[in-house]
PATOR-713815 format. One record per residue (C-alpha): residue in three letters; x, y, z. Coordinates in pm, whole numbers, plus 32768, in hexadecimal, padded with zeros to 4 digits. Example, Ala and Ser with C-alpha at 12.3 -4.5 7.8 and 13.67 -1.06 7.14 Angstrom:
<pts>
ALA84CE7E3E830CSER85577F9682CA
</pts>
This chain:
<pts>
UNK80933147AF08UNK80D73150B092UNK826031C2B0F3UNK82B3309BB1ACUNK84283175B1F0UNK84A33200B31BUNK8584331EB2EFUNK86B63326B41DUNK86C43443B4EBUNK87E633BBB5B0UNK890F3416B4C0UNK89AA355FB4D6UNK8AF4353EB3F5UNK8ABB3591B27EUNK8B00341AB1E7UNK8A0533A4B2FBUNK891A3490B274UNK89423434B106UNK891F32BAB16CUNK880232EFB21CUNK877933A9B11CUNK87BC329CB031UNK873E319AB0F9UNK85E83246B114UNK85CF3285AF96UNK860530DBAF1FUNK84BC30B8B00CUNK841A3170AF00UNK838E3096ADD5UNK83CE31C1ACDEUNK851031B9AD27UNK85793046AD4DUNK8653305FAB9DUNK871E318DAC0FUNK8897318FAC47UNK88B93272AD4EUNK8A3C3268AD55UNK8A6732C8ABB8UNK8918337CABA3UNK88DC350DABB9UNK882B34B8ACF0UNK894B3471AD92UNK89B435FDAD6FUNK884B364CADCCUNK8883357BAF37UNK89E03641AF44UNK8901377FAF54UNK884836EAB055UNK8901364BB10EUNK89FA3777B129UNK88DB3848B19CUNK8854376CB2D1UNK89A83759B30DUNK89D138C3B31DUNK887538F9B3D5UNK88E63818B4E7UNK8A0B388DB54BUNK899C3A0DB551UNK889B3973B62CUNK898D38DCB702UNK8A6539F5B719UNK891B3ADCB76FUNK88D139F3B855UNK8A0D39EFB947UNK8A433B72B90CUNK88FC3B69B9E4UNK899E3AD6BAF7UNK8A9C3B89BBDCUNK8B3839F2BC15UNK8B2A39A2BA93UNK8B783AE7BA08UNK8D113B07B944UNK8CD13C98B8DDUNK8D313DACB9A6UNK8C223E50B978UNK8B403D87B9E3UNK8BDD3D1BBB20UNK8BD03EA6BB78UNK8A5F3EC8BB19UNK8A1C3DBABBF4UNK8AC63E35BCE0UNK89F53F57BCFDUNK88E33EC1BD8DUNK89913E4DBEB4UNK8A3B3FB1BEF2UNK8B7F3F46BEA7UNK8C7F4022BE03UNK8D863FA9BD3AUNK8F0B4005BD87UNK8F864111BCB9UNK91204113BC89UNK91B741DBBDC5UNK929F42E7BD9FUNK93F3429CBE59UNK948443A4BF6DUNK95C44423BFB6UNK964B44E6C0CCUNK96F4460FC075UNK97924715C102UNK97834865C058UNK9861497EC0C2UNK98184ADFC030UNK99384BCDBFDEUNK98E84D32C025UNK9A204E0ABFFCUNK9A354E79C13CUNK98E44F07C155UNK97EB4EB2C27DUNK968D4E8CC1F0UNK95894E81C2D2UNK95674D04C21AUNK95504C7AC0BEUNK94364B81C034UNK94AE4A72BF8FUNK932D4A36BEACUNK927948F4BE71UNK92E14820BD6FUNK943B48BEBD5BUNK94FD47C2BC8CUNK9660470CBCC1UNK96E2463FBBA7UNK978B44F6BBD5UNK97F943F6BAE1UNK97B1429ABAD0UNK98234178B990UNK986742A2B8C8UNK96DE431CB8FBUNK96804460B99CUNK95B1445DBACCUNK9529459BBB71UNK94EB4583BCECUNK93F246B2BD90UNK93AE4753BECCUNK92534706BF3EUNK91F04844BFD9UNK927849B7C005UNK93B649ADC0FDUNK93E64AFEC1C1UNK95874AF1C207UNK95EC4C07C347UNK976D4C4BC3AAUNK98204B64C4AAUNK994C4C30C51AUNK99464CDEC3A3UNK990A4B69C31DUNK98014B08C23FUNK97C349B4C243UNK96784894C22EUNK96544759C244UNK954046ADC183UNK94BC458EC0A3UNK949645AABF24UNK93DC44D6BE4CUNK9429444CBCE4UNK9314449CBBD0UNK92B54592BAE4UNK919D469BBB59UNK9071467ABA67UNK8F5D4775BA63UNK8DEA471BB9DBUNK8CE0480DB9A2UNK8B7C47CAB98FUNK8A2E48C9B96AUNK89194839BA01UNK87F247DCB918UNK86EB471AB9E4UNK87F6461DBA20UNK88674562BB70UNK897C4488BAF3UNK8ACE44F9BA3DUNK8BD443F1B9A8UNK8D5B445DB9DBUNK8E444402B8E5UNK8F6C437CB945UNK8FBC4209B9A9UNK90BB4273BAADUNK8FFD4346BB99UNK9068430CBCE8UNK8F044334BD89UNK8F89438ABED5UNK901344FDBE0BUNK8ED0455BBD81UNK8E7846C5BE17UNK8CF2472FBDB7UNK8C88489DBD92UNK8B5E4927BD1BUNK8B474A48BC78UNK8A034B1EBC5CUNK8A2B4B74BAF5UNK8AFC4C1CB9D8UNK8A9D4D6CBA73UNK8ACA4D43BBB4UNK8C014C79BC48UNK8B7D4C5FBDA5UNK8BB14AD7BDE8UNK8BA249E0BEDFUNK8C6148A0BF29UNK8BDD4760BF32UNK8C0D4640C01AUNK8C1444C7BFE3UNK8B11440DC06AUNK8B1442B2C0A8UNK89CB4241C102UNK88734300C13DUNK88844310C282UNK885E446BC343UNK88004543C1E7UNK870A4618C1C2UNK86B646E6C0B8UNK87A147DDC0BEUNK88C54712C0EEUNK89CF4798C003UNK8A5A460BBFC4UNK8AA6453BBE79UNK8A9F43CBBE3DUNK8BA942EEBD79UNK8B6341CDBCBEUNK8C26411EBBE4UNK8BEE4145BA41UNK8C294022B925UNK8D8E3F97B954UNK8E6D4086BA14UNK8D9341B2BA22UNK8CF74279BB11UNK8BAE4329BB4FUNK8B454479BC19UNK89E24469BCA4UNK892D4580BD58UNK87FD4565BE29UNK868B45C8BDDEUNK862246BBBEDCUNK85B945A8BF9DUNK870144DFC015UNK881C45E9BFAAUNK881F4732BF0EUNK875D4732BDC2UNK883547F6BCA4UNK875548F6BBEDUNK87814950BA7DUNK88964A1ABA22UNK8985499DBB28UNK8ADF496CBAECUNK8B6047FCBB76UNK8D0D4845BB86UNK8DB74711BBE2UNK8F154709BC29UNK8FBD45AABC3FUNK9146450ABC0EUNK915B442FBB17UNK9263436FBB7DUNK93674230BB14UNK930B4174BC44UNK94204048BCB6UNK950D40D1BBA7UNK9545420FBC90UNK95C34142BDB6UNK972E415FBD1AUNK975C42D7BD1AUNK98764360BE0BUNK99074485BD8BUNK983345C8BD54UNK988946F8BCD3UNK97B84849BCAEUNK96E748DFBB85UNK96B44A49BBD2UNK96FA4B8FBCE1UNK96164B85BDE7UNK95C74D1BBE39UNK96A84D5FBD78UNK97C44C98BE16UNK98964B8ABDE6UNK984E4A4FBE7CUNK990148F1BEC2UNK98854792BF06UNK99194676BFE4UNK98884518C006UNK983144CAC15DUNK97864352C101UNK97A442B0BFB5UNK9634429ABEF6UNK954B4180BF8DUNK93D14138BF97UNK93834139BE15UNK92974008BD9AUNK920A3FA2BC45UNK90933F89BC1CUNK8F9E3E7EBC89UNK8FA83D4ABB8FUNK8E453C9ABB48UNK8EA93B6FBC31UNK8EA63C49BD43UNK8D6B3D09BD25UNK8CCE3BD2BD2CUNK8D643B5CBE52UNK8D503C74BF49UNK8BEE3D3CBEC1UNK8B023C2EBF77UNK8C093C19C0A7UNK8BEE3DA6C0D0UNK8A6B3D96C0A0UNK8A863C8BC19FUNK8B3F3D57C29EUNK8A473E8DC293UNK8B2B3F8CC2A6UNK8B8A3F11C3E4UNK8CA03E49C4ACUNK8C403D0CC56AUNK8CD93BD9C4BDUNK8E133B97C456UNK8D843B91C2F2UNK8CFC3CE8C339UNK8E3F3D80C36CUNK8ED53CF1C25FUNK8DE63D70C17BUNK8DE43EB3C204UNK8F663EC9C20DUNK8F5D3E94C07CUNK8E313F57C010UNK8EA44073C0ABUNK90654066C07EUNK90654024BEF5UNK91E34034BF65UNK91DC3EE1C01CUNK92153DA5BF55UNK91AC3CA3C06DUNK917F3CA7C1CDUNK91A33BA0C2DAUNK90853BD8C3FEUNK906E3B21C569UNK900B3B4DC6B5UNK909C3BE6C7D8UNK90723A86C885UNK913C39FCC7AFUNK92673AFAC7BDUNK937C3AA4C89FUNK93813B1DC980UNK92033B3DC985UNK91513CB1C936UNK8FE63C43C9A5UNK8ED23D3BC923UNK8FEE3DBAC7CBUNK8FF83D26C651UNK91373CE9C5B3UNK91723D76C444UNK92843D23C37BUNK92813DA6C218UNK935D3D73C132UNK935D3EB6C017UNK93A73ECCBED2UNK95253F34BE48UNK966B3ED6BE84UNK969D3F7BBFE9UNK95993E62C08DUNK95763F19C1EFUNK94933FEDC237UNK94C3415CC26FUNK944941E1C3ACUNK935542F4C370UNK92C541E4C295UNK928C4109C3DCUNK91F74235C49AUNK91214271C376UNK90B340DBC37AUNK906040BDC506UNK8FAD421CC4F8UNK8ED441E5C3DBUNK8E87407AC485UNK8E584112C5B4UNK8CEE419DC526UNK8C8E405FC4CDUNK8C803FC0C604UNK8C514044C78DUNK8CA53EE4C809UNK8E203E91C798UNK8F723F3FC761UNK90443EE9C631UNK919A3EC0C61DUNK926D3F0CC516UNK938C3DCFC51BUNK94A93DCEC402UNK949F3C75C34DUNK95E93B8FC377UNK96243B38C24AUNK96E539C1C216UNK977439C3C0BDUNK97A8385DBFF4UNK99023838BF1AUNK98E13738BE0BUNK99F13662BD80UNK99733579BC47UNK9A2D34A1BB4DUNK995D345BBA27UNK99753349B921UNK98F23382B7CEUNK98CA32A0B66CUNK99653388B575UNK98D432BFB430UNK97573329B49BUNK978334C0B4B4UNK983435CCB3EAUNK9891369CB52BUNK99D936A9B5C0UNK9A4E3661B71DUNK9A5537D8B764UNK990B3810B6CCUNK986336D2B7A5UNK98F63779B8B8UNK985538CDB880UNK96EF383FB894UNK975F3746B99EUNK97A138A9BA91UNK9634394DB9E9UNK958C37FCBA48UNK9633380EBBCFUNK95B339A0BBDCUNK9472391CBB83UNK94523804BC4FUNK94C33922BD77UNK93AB3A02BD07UNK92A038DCBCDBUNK92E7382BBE22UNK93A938FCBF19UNK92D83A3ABF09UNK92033A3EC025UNK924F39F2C1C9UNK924C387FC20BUNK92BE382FC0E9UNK938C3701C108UNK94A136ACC001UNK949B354DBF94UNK95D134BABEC3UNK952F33AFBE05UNK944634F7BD40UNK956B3573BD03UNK962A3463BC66UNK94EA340ABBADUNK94CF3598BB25UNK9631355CBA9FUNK96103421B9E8UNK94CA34CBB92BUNK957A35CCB8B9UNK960D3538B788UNK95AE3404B6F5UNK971133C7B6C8UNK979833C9B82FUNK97B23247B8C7UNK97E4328ABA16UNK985C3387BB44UNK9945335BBC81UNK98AD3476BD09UNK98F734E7BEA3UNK98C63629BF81UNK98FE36C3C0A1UNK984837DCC188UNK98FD3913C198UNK989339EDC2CCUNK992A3B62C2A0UNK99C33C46C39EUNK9A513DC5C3A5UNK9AF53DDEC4CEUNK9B963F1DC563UNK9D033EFBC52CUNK9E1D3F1AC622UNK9CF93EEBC754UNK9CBD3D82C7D8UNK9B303D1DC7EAUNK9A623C15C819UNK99D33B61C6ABUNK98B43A63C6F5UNK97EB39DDC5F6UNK9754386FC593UNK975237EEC439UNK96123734C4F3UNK967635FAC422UNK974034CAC478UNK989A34E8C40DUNK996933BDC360UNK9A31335BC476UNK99C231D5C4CAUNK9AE43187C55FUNK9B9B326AC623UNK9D20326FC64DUNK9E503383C620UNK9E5233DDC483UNK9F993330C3D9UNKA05D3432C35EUNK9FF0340FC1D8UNK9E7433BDC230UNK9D9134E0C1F3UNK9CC93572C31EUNK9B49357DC31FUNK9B4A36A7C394UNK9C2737DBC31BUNK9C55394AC29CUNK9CE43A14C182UNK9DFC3AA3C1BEUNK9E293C01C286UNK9F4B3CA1C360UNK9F9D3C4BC4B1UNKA08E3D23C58DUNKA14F3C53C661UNKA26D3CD1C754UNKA2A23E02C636UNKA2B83D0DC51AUNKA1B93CF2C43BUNKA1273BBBC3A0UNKA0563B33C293UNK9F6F3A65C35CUNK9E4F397FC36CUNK9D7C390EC479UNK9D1737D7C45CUNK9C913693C55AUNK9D7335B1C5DBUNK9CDE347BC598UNK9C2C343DC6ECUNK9B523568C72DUNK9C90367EC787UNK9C9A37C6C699UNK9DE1384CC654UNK9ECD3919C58EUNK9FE738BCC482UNKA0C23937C375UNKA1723841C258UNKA2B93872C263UNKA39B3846C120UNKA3B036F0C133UNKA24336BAC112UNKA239365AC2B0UNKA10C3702C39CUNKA1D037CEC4B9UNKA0B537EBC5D2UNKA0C73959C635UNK9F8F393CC742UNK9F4B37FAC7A9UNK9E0E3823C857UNK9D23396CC7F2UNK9C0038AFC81AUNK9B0E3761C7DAUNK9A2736DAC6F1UNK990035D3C711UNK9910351DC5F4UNK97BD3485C623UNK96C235CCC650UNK97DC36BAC550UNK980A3795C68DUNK99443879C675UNK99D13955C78DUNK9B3C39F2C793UNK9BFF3B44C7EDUNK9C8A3C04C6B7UNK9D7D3CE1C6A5UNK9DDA3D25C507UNK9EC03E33C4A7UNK9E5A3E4DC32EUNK9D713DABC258UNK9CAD3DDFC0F1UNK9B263E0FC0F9UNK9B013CFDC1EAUNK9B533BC3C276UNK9ACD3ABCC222UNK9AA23991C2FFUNK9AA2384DC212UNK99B636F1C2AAUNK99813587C1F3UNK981E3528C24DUNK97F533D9C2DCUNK970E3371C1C2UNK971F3494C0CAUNK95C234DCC0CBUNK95C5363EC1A6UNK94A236B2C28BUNK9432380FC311UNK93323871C3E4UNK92CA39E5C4C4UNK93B93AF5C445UNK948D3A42C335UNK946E3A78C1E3UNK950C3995C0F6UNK95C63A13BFAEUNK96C33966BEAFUNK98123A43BE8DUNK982F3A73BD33UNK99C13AD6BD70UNK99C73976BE29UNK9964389BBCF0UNK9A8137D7BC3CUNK9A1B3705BB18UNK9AC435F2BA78UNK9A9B3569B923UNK9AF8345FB86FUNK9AEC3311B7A5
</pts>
């Protein structure tokens, strides 16, 4: 008899499969009596069911691991990423300047070599972390003083040997390699130690066959790979060669925190001491899928070379693992204008979020090969920091969590909501996201009161009057302008810091006056502002533009300049880079 049934292709989930199946089957004459619900063939379309289930989504999977766009593994984001020459971020080892200063018991050697990888110990959270000198320091006398200067970087020195057996490409082991560490030698062979080092190369351009040069492509998830040439482009290896590779493998961000160092060893013999010039900076985690994704086909698309804005930027990250972002812009649009330059802000990783400068030098120089036509400038980002006040209303008969415990994933869901939507230049921060982030955190919570302010943060040399000038470049709330009542709060104030005046000192704020004046105050013990400067300044309440003379005696960390937006939705654009202080956040909850 003819099947007059159609079996559905359309249906991917396993009870669509089953009915589908079923629904083909009752075409079927010979099987018009059965019960196919209560009959053995019901198990029988389980099996079968459960396999096309299974079939289609490994296909699916296989499918967007194909594509660099589609693909969720690691590993396949990197493989594709080989194809367009891009090279994953490895972690980054942070730096430390250190001072060493060698004691020699009086004697005057002709100098003393402080060797490469010579480890300092620091600790950090109760873990160990070993910091190393890069490269062999010669010390000489200075008036009978012997004394360097120098960076160290955190990591652990790993060694890998491999003999050469007709192979081109060699897989290192650790997960934490800082690829900017890896040294290359080759060795001749087991009986004879005569070696040469090896040089990274980044393209193909300018080899020739005796070019002593090794390539670097990333491996799986976090790996890395060595590849050597073939005679043709690059040195070819021949058998019996012994491939040395010498890399730190290193804790990345986590080493930004180390301060205090203190030595591991005699160094010729004699005793040597460590100071801490500049606290640990420039370590950075690994490159997450996300971001292979996004910037392999924009540094494919930039050809190794600076032209665009987007060029720059991709260049900026491919190459400075260390940098988490960067802001870039033209020259034109500086102010004042730097025709024929390219600004670059980055922002880097850790918690000291300036960069160092022999970072910078190493930034313009390295972009200073990719392009014969522009001059980049290395700008520090302002940062404008957002303090968040909420008041949260929960239903206590629809959750088992307390208060305290609504108010711990409240704070997770505002650092995530920072890391989500305030991670990038020219990214705005919008209050209604917010508020909406916080009512989805627990099905529980009713409602929020939630408001914020900008917070704009200065250091100031104390006891030495200068000139502070900033903009918030928002509209402050300040409709109506008139002289602040005396209980009214400003729209504009500070924390508090001390202020010299006439040889007494103060606890003081500075604060607006209501209608556009800057000045300075203490409270007095009956709760009362006592104007101790009346006029240090003025602010535009419409553009957020700030401009006063400060003179503070004393402060802690910083001072920090407190603004109510006009609207409470804040926007940055150029240099500023927009962050959520996590100290700033006050939550709270009730019924």
């Amino acid at each position: 008899m003819a099947n007059t049934g159609f079996l559905s292709v359309s249906e991917t989930s396993f009870d669509g499969i089953k009915n589908n199946l079923k629904t083909f089957l009752k075409t079927k004459t010979e099987f018009q009596d059965y019960d196919f619900e209560g009959s053995n063939l019901s198990s029988l379309l389980d099996v079968l069911s459960y396999n096309t289930y299974m079939n289609a989504y490994y296909l699916n999977m296989l499918g967007s691991e194909m594509f660099l766009d589609s693909s969720q593994l690691k590993e396949s984001a990197v493989s594709h990423a080989k194809e367009l020459n891009y090279l994953p971020r490895s972690r980054t080892s942070s730096k430390a300047l250190v001072t060493f200063t060698i004691n020699t018991g009086g004697t005057l050697p002709a100098s003393i070599i402080i060797p490469e990888d010579y480890v300092i110990r620091t600790v950090v959270d109760n873990v160990s972390l070993d910091f190393t000198v890069p490269e062999d320091i010669i010390v000489t006398s200075a008036s009978g003083v012997y004394s360097v200067q120098t960076y160290v970087y955190e990591g652990k020195i790993v060694e890998e040997f491999f003999t050469v057996n007709g192979a081109t490409k060699y897989i290192l082991q650790s997960e934490n390699i800082d690829t900017n560490s890896i040294k290359v030698h080759v060795i001749n062979s087991s009986a004879d130690s005569t070696n040469s080092q090896y040089s990274y190369a980044e393209s193909l351009v300018g080899l020739t066959p005796q070019s002593e040069v090794y390539f670097l492509q990333g491996y799986r998830d976090n790996r890395y790979e060595i590849v050597f040439g073939d005679g043709v482009l690059g040195k070819a290896l021949t058998n019996g060669n012994i491939v040395k590779v010498k890399y730190r493998s290193t804790n990345g961000e986590f080493g930004n925190r180390a301060s205090n160092f203190s030595t591991t060893s005699k160094v010729d013999g004699y005793d040597i001491n460590v100071t801490t010039n500049l606290v640990a900076v420039d370590g950075s985690e690994r490159e997450d899928t996300e971001t292979i994704k996004f910037y392999s086909p924009r540094f494919y698309s930039a050809q190794n070379r600076g032209v665009t804005r987007d060029d720059f930027e991709a260049l900026v990250r491919q190459k400075f693992p260390q940098i988490r972002t960067v802001g870039v812009y033209g020259g034109e649009d500086a102010v004042p204008p730097l025709y024929g330059k390219v600004i670059i802000i980055p922002v880097p990783y850790g918690n000291i979020p300036i960069l160092s400068d022999q970072l910078k030098k190493e930034i313009v120089n390295y972009l200073s090969t990719k392009t014969i036509t522009t001059e980049a400038v290395i700008r520090d980002p302002e940062y404008l920091f957002i303090e968040i006040y909420s008041s949260v209303k929960f239903d206590p008969t629809v959750t088992t969590k307390t208060a305290t415990q609504l108010k711990t994933d409240i704070i997770q869901t505002i650092k995530s909501f920072d890391a989500n939507n305030l991670d990038e230049f020219g990214s705005d921060f919008r209050k209604s996201k917010l508020v909406a982030a916080i009512d989805d955190t627990d099905p529980s919570i009713l409602s929020n009161d939630t408001t914020v302010r900008a917070i704009y943060k200065i250091a100031p040399q104390r006891t030495v009057t200068q000139k502070i000038e900033f903009s918030y470049g928002n509209a402050l709330y300040r409709p109506l302008q008139y002289v602040y009542l005396e209980t009214e709060p400003e729209v504009f104030k500070s924390n508090v810091f001390t202020y010299d005046k006439n040889s007494t000192l103060y606890n003081a704020y500075i604060s607006d006056d209501g209608v556009g004046t800057i000045r300075i105050y203490y409270i007095n013990q009956g709760g009362q502002r006592i104007i101790l400067e009346p006029n240090i300044g003025t602010i535009d309440y419409t553009t957020g533009d700030v401009s006063f003379d400060l003179n503070p005696f004393n402060y802690s960390g910083s001072i920090d300049l407190y603004a109510k937006m006009n609207d409470q939705d804040i926007t940055v654009k150029e240099s500023k880079f927009l962050r959520i202080d996590y100290s700033k956040i006050t939550i709270n909850v009730g019924t």
